[in-house]
mmCIF file as gemmi writes it, N, C-alpha and C atoms, coordinates in Angstrom:
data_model
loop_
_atom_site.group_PDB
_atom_site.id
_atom_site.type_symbol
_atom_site.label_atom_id
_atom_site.label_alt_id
_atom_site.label_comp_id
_atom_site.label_asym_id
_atom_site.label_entity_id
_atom_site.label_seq_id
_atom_site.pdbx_PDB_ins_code
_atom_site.Cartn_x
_atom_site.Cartn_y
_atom_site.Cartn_z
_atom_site.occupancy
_atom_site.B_iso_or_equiv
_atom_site.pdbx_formal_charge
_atom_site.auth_seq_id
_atom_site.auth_asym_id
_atom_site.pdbx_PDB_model_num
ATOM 1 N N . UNK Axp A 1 ? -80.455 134.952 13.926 1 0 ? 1 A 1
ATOM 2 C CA . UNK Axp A 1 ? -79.853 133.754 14.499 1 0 ? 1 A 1
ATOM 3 C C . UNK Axp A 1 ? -80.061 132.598 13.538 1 0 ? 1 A 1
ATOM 4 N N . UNK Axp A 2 ? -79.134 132.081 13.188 1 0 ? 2 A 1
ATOM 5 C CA . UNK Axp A 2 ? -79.062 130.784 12.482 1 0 ? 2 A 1
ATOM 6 C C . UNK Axp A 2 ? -79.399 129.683 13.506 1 0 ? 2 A 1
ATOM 7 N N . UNK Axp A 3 ? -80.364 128.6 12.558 1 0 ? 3 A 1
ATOM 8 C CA . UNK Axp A 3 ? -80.678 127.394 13.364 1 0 ? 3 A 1
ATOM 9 C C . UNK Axp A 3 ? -79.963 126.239 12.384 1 0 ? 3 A 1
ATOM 10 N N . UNK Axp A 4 ? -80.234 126.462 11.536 1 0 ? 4 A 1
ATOM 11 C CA . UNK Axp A 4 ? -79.716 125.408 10.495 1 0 ? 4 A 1
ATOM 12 C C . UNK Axp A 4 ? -78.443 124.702 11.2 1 0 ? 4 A 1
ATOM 13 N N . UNK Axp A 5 ? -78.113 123.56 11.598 1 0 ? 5 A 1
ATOM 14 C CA . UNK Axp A 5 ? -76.599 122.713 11.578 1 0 ? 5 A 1
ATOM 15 C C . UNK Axp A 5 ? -77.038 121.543 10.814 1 0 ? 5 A 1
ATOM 16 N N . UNK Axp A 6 ? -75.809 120.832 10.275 1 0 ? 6 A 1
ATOM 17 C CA . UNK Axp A 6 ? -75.619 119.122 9.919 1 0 ? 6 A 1
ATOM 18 C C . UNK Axp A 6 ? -75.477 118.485 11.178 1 0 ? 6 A 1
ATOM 19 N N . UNK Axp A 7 ? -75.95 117.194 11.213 1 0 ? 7 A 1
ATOM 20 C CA . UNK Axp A 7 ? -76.409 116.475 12.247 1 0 ? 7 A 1
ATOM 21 C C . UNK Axp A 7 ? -75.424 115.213 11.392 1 0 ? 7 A 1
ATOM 22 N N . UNK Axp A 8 ? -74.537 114.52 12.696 1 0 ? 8 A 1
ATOM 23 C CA . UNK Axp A 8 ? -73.822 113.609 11.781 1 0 ? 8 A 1
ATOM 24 C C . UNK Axp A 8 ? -74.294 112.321 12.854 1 0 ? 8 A 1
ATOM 25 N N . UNK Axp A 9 ? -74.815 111.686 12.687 1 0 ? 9 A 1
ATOM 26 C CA . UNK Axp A 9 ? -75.502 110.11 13.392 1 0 ? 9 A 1
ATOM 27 C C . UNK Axp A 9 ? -74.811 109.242 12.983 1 0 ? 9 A 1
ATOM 28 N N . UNK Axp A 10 ? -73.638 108.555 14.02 1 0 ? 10 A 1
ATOM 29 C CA . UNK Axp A 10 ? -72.819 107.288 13.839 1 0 ? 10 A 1
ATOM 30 C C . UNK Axp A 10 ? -73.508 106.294 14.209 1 0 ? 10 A 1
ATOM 31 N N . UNK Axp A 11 ? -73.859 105.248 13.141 1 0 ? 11 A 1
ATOM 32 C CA . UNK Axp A 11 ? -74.32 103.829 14.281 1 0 ? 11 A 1
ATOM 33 C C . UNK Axp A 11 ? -73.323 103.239 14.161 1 0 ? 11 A 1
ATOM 34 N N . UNK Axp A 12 ? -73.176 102.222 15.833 1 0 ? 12 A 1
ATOM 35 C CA . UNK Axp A 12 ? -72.189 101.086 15.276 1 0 ? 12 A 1
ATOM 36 C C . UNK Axp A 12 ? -72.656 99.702 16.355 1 0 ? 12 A 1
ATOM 37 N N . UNK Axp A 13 ? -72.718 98.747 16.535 1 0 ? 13 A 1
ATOM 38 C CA . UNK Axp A 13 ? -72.633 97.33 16.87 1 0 ? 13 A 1
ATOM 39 C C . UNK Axp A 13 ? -70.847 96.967 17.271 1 0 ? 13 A 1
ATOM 40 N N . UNK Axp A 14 ? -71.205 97.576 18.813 1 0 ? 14 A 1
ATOM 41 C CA . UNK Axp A 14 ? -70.413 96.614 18.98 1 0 ? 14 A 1
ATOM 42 C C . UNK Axp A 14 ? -70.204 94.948 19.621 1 0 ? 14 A 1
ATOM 43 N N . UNK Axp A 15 ? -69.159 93.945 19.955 1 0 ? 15 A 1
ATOM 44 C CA . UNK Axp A 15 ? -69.852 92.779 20.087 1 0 ? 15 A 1
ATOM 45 C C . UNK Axp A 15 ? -68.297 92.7 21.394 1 0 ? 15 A 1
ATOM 46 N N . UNK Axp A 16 ? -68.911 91.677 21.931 1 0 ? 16 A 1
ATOM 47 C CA . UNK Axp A 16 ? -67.798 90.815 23.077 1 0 ? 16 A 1
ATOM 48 C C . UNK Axp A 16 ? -67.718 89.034 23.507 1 0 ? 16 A 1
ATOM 49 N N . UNK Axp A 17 ? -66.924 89.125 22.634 1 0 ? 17 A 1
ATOM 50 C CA . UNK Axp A 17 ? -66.621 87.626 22.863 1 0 ? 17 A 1
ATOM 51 C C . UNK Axp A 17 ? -66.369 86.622 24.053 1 0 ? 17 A 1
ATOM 52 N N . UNK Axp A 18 ? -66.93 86.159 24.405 1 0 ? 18 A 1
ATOM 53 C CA . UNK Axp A 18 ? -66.716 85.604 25.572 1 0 ? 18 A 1
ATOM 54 C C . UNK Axp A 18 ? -66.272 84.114 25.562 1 0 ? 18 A 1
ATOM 55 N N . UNK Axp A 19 ? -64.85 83.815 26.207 1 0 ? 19 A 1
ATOM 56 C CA . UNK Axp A 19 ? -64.54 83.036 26.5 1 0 ? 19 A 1
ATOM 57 C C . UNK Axp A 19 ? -64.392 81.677 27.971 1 0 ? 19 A 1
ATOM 58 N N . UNK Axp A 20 ? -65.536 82.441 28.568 1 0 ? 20 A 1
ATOM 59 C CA . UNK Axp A 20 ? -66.065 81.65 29.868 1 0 ? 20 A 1
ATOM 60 C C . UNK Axp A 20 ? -66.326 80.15 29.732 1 0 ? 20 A 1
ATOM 61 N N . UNK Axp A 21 ? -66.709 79.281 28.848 1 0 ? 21 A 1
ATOM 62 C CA . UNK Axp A 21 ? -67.132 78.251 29.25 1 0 ? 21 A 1
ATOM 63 C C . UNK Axp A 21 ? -65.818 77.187 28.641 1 0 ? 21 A 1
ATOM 64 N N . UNK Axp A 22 ? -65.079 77.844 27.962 1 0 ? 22 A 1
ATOM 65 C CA . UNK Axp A 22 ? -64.147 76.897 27.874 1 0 ? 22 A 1
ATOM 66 C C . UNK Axp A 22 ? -62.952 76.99 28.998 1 0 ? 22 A 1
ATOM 67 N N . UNK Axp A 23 ? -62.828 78.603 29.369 1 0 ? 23 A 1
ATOM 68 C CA . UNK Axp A 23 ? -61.935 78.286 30.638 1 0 ? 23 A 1
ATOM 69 C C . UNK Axp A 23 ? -62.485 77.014 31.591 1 0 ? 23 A 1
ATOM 70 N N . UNK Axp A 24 ? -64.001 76.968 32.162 1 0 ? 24 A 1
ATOM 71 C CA . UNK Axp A 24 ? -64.398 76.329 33.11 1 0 ? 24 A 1
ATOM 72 C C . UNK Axp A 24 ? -64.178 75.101 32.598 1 0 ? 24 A 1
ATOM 73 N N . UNK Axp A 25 ? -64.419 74.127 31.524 1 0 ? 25 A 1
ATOM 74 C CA . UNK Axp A 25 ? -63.638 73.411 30.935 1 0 ? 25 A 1
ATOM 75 C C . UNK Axp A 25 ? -62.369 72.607 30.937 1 0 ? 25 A 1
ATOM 76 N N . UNK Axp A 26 ? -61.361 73.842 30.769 1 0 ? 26 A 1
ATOM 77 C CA . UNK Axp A 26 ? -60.022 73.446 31.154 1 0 ? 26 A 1
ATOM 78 C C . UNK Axp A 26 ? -60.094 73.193 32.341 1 0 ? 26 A 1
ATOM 79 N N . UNK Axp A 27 ? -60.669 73.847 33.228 1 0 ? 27 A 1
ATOM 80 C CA . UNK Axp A 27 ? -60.251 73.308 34.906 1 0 ? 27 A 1
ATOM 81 C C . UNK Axp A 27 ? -61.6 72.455 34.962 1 0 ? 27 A 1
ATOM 82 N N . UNK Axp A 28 ? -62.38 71.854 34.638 1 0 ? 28 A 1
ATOM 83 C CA . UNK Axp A 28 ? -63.119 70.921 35.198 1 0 ? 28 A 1
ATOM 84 C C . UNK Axp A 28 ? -64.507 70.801 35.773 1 0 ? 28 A 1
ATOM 85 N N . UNK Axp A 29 ? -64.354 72.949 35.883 1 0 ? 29 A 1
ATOM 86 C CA . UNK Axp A 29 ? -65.228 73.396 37.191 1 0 ? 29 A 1
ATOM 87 C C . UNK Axp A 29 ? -66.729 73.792 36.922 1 0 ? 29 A 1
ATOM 88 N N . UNK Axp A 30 ? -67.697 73.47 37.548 1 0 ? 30 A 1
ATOM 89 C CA . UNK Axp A 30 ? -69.18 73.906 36.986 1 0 ? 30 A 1
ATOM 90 C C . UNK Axp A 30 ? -69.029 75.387 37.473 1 0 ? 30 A 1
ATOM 91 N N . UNK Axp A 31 ? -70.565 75.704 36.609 1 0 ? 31 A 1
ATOM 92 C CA . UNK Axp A 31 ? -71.049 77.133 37.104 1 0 ? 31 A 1
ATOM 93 C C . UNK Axp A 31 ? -71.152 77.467 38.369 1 0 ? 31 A 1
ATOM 94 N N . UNK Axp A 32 ? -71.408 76.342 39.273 1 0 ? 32 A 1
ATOM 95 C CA . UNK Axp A 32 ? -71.72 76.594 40.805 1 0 ? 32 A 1
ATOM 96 C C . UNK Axp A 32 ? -70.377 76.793 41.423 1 0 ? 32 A 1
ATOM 97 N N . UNK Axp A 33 ? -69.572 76.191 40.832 1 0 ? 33 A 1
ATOM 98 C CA . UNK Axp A 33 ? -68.358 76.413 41.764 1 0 ? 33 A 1
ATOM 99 C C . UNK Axp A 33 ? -67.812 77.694 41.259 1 0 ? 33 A 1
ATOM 100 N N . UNK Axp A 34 ? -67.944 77.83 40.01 1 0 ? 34 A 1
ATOM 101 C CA . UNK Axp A 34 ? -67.463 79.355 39.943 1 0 ? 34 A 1
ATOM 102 C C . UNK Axp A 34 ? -67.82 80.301 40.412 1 0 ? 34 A 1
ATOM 103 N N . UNK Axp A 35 ? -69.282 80.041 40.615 1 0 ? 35 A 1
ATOM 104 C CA . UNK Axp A 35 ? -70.101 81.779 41.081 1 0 ? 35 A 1
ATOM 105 C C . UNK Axp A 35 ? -69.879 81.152 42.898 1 0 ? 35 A 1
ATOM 106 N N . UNK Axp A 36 ? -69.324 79.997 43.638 1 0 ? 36 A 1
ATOM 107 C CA . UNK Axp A 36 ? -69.235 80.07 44.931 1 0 ? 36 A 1
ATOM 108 C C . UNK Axp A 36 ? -67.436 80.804 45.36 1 0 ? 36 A 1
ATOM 109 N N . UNK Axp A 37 ? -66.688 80.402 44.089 1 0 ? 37 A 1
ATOM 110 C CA . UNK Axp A 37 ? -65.594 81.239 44.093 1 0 ? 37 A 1
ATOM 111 C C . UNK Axp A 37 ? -65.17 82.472 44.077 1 0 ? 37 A 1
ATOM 112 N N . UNK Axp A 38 ? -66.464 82.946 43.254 1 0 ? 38 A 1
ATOM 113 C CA . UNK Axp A 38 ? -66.181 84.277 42.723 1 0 ? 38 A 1
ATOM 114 C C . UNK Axp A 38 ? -67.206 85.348 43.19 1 0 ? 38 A 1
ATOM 115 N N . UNK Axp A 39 ? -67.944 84.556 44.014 1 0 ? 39 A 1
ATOM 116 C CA . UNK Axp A 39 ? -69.004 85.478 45.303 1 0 ? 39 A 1
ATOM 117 C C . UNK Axp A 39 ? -70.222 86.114 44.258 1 0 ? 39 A 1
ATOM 118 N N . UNK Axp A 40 ? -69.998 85.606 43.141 1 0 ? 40 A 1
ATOM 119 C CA . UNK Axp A 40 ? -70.686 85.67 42.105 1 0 ? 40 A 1
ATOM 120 C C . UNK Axp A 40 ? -71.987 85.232 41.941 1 0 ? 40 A 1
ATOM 121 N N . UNK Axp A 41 ? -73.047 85.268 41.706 1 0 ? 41 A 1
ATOM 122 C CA . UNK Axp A 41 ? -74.705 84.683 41.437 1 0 ? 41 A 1
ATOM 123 C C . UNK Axp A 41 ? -74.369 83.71 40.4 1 0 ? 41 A 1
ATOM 124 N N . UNK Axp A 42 ? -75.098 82.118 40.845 1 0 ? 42 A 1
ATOM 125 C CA . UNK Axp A 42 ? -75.15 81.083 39.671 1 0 ? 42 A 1
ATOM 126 C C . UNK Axp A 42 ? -75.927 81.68 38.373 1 0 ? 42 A 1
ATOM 127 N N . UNK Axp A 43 ? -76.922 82.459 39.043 1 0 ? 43 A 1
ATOM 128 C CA . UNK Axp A 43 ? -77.723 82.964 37.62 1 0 ? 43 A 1
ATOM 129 C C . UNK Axp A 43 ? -77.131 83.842 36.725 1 0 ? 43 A 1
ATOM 130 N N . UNK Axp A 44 ? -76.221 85.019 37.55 1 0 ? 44 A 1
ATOM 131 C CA . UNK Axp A 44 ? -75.039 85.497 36.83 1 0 ? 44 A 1
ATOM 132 C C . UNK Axp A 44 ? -74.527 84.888 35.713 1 0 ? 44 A 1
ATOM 133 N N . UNK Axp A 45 ? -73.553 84.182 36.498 1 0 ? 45 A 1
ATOM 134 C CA . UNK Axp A 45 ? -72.49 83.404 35.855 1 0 ? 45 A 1
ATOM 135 C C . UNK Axp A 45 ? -73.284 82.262 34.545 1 0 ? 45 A 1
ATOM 136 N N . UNK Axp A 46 ? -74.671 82.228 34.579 1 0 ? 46 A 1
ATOM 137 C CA . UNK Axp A 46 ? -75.01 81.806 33.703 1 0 ? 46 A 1
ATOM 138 C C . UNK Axp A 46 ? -75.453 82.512 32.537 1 0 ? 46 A 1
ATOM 139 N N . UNK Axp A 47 ? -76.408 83.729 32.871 1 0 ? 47 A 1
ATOM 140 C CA . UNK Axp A 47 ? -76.57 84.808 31.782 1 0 ? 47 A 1
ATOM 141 C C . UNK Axp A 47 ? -75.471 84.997 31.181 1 0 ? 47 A 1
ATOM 142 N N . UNK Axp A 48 ? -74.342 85.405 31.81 1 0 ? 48 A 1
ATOM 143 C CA . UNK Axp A 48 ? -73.145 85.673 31.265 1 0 ? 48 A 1
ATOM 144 C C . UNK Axp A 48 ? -72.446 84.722 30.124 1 0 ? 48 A 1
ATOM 145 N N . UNK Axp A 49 ? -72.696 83.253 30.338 1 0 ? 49 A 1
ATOM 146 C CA . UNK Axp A 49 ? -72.599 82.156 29.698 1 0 ? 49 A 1
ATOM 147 C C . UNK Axp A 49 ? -73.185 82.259 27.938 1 0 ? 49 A 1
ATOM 148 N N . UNK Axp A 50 ? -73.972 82.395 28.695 1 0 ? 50 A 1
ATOM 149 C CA . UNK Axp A 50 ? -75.397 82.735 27.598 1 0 ? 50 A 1
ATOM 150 C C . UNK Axp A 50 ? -75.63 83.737 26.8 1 0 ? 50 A 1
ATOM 151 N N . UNK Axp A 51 ? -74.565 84.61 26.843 1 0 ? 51 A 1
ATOM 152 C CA . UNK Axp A 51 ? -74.403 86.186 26.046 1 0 ? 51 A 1
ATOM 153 C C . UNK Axp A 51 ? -76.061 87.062 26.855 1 0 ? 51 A 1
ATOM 154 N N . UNK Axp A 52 ? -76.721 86.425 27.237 1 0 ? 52 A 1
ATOM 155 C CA . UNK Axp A 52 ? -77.434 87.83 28.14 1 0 ? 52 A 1
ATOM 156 C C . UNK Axp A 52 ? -77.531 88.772 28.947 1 0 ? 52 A 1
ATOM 157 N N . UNK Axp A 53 ? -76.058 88.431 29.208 1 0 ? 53 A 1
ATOM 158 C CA . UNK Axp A 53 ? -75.535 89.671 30.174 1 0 ? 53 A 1
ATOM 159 C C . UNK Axp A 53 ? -74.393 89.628 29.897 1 0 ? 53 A 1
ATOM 160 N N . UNK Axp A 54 ? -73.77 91.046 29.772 1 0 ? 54 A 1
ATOM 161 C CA . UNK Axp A 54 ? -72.511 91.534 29.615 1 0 ? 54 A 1
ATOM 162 C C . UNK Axp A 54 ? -72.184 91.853 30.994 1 0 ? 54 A 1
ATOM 163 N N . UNK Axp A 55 ? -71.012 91.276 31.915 1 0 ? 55 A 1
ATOM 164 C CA . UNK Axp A 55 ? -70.302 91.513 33.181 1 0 ? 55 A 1
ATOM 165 C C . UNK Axp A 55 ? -70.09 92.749 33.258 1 0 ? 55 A 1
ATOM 166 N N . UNK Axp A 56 ? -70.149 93.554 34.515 1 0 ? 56 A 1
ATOM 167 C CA . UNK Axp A 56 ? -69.45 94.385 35.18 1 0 ? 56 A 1
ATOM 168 C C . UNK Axp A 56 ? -67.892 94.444 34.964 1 0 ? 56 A 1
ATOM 169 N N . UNK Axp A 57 ? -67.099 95.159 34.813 1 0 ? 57 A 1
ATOM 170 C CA . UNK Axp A 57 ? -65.5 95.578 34.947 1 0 ? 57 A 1
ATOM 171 C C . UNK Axp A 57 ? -65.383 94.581 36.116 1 0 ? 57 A 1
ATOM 172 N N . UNK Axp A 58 ? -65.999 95.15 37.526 1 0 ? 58 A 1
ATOM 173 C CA . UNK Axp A 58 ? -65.698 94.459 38.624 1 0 ? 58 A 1
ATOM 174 C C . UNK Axp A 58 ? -66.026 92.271 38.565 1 0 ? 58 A 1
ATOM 175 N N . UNK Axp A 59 ? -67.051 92.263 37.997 1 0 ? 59 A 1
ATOM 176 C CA . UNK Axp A 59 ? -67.112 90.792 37.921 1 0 ? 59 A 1
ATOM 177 C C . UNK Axp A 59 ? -66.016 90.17 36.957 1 0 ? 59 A 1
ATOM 178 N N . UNK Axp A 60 ? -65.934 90.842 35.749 1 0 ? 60 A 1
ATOM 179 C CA . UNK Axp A 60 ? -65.062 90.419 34.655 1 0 ? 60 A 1
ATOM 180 C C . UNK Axp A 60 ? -63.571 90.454 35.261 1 0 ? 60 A 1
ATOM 181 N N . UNK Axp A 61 ? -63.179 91.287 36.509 1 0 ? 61 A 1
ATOM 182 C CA . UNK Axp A 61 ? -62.05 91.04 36.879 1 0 ? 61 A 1
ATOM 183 C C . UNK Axp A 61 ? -61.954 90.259 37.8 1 0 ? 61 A 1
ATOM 184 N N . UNK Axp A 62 ? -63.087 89.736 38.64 1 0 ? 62 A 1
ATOM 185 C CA . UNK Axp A 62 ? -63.237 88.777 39.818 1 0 ? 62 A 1
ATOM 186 C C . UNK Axp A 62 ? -63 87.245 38.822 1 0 ? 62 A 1
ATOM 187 N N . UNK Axp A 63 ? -63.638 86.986 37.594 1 0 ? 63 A 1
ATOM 188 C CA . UNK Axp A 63 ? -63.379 85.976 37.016 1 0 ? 63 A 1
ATOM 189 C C . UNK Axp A 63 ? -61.973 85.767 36.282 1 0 ? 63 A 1
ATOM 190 N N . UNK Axp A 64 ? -61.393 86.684 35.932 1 0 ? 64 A 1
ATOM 191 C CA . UNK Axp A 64 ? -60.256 86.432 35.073 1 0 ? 64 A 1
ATOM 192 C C . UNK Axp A 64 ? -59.401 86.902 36.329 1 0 ? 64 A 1
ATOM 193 N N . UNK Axp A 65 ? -59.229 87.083 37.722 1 0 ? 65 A 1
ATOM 194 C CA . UNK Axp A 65 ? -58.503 86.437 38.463 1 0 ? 65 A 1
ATOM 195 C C . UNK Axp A 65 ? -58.555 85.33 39.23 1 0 ? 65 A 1
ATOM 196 N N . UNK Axp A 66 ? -59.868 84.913 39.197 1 0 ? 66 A 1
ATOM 197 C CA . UNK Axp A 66 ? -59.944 83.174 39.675 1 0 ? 66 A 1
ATOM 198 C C . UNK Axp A 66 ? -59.28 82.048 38.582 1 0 ? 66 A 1
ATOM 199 N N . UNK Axp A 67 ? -58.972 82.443 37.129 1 0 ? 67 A 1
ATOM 200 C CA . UNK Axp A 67 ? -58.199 81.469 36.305 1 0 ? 67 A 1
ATOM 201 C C . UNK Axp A 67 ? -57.14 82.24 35.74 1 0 ? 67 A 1
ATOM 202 N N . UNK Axp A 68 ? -56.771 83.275 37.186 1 0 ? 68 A 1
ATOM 203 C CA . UNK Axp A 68 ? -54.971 83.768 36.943 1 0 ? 68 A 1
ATOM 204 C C . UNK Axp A 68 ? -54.93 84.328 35.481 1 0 ? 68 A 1
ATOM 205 N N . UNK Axp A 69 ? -55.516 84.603 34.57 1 0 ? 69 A 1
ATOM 206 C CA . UNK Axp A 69 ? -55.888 85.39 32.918 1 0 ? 69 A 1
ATOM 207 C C . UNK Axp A 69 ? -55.902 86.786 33.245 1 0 ? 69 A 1
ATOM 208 N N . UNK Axp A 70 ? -55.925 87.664 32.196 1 0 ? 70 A 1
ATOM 209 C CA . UNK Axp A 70 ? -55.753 88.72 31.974 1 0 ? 70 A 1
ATOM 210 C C . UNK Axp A 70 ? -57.576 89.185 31.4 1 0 ? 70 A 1
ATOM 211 N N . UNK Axp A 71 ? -58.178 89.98 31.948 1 0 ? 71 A 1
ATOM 212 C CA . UNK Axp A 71 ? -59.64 89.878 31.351 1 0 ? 71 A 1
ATOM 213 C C . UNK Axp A 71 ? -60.058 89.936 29.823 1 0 ? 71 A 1
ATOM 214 N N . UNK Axp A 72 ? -58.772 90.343 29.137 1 0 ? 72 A 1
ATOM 215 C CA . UNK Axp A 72 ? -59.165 90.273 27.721 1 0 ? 72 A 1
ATOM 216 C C . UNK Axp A 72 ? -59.013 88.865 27.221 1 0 ? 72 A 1
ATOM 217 N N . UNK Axp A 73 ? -58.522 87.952 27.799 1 0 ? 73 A 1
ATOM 218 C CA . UNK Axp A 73 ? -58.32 86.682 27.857 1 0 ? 73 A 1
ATOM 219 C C . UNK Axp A 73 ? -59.687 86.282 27.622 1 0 ? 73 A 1
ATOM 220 N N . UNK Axp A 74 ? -60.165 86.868 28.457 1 0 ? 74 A 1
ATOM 221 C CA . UNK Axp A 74 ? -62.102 85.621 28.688 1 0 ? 74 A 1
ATOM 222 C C . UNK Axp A 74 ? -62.974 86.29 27.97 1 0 ? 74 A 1
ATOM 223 N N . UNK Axp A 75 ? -62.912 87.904 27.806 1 0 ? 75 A 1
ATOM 224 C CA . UNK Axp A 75 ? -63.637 88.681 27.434 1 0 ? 75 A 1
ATOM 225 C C . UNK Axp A 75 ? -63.068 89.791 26.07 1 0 ? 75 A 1
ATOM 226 N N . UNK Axp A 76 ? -62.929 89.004 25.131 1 0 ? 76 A 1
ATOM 227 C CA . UNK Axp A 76 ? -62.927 90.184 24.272 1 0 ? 76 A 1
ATOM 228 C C . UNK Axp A 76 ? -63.367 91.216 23.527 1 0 ? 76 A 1
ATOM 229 N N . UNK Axp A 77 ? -63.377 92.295 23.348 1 0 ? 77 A 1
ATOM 230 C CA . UNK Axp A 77 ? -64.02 93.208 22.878 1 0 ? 77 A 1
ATOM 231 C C . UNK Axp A 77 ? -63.837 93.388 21.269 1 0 ? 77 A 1
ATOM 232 N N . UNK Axp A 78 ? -64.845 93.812 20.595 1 0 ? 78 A 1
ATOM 233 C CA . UNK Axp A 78 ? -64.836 93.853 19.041 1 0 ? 78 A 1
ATOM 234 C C . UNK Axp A 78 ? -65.763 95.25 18.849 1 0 ? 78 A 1
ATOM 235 N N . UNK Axp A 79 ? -64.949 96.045 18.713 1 0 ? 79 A 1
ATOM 236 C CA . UNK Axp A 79 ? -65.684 97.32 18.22 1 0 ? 79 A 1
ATOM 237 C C . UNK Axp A 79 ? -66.259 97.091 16.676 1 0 ? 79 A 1
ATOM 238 N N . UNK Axp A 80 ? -67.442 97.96 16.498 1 0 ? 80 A 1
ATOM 239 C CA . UNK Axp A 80 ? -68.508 97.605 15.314 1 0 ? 80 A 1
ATOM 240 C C . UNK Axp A 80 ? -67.826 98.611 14.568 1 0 ? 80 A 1
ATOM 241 N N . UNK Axp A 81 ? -68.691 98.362 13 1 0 ? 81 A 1
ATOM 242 C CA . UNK Axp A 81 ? -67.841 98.967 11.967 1 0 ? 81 A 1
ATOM 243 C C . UNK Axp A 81 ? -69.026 100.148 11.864 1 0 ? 81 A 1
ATOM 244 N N . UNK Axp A 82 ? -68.35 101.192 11.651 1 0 ? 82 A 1
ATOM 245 C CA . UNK Axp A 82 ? -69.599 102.574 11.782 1 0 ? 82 A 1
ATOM 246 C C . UNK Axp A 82 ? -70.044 102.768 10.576 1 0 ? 82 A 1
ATOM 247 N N . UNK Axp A 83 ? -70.924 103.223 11 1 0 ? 83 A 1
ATOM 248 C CA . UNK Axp A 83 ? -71.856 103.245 9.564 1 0 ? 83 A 1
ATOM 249 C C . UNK Axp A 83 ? -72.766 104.719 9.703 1 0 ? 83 A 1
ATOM 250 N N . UNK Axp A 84 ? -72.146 105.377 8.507 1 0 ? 84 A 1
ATOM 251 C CA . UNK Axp A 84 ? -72.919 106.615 8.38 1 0 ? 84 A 1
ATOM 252 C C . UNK Axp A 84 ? -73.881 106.782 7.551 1 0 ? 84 A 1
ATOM 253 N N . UNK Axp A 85 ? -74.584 107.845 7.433 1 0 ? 85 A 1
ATOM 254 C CA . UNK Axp A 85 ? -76.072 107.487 6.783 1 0 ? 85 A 1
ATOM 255 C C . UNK Axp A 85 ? -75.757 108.599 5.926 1 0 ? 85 A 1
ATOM 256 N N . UNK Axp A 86 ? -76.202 107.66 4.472 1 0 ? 86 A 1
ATOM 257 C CA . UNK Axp A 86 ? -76.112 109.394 3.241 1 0 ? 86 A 1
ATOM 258 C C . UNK Axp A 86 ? -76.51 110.454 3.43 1 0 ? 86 A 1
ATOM 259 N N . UNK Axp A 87 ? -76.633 110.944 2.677 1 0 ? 87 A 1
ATOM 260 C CA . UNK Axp A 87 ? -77.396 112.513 3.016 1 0 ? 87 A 1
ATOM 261 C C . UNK Axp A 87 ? -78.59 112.009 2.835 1 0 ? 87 A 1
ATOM 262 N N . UNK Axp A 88 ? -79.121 111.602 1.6 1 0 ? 88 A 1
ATOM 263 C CA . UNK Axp A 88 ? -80.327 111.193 0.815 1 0 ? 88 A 1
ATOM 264 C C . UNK Axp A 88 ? -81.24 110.327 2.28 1 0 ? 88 A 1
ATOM 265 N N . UNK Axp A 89 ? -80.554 109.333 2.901 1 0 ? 89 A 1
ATOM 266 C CA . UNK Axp A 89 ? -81.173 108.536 3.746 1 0 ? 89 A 1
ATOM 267 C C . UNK Axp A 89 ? -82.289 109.077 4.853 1 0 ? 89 A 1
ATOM 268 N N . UNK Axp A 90 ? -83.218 108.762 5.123 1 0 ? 90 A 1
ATOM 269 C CA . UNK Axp A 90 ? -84.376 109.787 5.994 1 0 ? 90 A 1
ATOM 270 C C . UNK Axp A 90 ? -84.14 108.844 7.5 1 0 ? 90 A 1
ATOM 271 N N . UNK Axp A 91 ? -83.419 109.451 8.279 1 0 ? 91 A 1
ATOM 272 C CA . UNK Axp A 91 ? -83.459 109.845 9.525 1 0 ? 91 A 1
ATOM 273 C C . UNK Axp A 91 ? -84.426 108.911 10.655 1 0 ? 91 A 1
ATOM 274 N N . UNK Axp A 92 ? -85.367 109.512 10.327 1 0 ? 92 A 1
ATOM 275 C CA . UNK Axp A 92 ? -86.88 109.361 10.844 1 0 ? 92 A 1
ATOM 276 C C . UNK Axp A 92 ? -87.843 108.186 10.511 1 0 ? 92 A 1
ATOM 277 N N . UNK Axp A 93 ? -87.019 106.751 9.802 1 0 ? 93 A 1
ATOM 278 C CA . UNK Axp A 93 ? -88.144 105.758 9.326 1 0 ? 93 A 1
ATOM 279 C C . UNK Axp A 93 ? -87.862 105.465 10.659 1 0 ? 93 A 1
């Protein structure tokens, strides 16, 4: 029985842009009124602010239908650039 395989390890970073605080902005509206609109947690809606929390599908669509947007509107996604590791490179630091 053979054990030997190549092992191929992709890293990648991906990132999401968030466009939340300038929507609230355009309309005027604080954090409180958003998270009382959007049945949402003020602390939520603030992590979220704050890039420390990445939204739920379900929240990200509760917000980008309270300012009538499309969720890629508020939230965009940026897939990372992959990065493979030489052969030479050790695995295990």
């Amino acid at each position: 029985m053979n054990t030997d395989m190549d092992i191929d390890i992709n890293t990648m970073t991906d990132t999401i842009t968030y466009k939340l605080v300038e929507a609230r902005a355009d309309l005027g509206i604080t954090q409180k009124e958003l998270a009382s609109a959007t049945g949402i947690s003020l602390k939520t809606i603030a992590n979220i602010e704050s890039k420390q929390h990445i939204p739920s599908l379900l929240y990200a669509m509760r917000i980008a239908d309270f300012f009538h947007k499309p969720v890629t509107s508020l939230f965009c996604y940026h897939p990372g650039v992959q990065q493979t590791p030489s052969k030479g490179d050790d695995l295990n630091e």
